[in-house]
N, C-alpha and C positions, 0 to 999 in steps of 0.2 A: 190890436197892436202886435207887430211879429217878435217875435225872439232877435235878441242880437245873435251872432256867434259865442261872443265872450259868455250869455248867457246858456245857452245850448250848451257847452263845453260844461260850464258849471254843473247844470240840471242832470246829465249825466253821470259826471265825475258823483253826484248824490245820491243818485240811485243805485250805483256801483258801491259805495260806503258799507261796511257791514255795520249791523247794530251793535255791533259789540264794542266799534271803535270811538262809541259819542266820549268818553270820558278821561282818552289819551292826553289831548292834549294837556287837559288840567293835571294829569298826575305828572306829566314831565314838566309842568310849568312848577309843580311843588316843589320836586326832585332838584330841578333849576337853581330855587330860591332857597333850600336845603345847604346845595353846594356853594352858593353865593355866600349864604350867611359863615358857614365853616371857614371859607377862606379867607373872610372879612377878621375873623377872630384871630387863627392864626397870624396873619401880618400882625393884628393890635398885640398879640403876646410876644409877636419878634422883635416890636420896636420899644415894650415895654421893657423885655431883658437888655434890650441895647441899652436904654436909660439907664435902667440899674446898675448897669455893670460900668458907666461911666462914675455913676453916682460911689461906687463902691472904692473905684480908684481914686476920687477927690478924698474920700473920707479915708482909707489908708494914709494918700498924701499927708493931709491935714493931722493924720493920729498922730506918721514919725516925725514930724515937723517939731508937734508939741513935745513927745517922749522926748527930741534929741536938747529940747531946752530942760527937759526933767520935770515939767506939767503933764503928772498923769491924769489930773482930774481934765483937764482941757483936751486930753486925747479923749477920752472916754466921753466927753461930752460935743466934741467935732464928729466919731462915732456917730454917735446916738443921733446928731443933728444932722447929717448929710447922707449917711448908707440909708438903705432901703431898711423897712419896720424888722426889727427882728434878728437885726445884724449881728454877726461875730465877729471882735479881733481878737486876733491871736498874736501875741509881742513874745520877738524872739531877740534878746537882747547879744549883739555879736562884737566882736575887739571891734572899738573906734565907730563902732553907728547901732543901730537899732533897727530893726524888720520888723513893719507888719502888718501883719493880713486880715481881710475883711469880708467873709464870707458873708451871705444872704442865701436864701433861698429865691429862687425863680419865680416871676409872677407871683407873687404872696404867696406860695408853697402850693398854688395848683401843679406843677410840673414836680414832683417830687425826686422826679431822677435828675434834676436838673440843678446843678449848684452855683452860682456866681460866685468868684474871688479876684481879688485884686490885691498886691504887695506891692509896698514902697519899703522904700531904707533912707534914710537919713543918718548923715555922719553926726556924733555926739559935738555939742556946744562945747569950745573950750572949755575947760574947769571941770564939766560936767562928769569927762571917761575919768580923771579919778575920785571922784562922789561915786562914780558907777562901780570900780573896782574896791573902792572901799568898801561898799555895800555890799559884792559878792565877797569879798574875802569877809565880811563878819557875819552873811550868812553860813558860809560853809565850815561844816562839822571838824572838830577840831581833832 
């Protein structure tokens, strides 16, 4: 039986081959799957910081909500139940409302230069700014 063309073309394009090229294409198919999987990770760690960082703002929301009713325990435990593991607020009590902030670390602290924060404020619950200034004026030094 004769050669086709397509054949011929092949047979020699083979014997033109160096020996040295048998194992290219597996290394660029690694190098491929190397690159493939890195950038599969990155996206999973951008959309994880996305969540967090939405997650971060609920839980500020939810902290000044409670401080402005004067439930610190229900801040701290809105906190603890809605920010990502690990969370920080920080209460900055201001005339007529309350601030505050909810720091996390990025992806569970693998990004360590990377910090999430979110602030809210809430105006104080009637009644509550003077229970608030009362309480600042008998903290402060006489």
């Amino acid at each position: 039986m004769k050669a086709g063309p397509a054949e011929r073309v092949w047979r020699e394009r083979r014997s033109r081959a160096s020996p040295n090229d048998s194992g290219a294409v597996t290394v660029e198919a690694a190098i491929s799957i190397c690159a493939l999987v890195t950038v599969l990770g990155l996206v999973l760690a951008g959309f994880s910081m996305v969540i967090d960082q939405l997650r971060c703002a609920d839980a500020a929301r939810a902290a000044a909500r409670q401080l402005a009713r004067g439930d610190n325990s229900l801040a701290e435990e809105a906190v603890r139940m809605l920010a990502p593991r690990k969370a920080r607020m920080v209460v900055r009590h201001e005339p007529g409302g309350v601030t505050v902030t909810v720091i996390a670390d990025a992806v569970a602290g693998l990004l360590p230069m990377v910090e999430l924060r979110a602030e809210a404020y809430a105006a104080m619950e009637p009644g509550r700014e003077e229970a608030a200034a009362t309480k600042e004026r008998a903290r402060a030094p006489a």
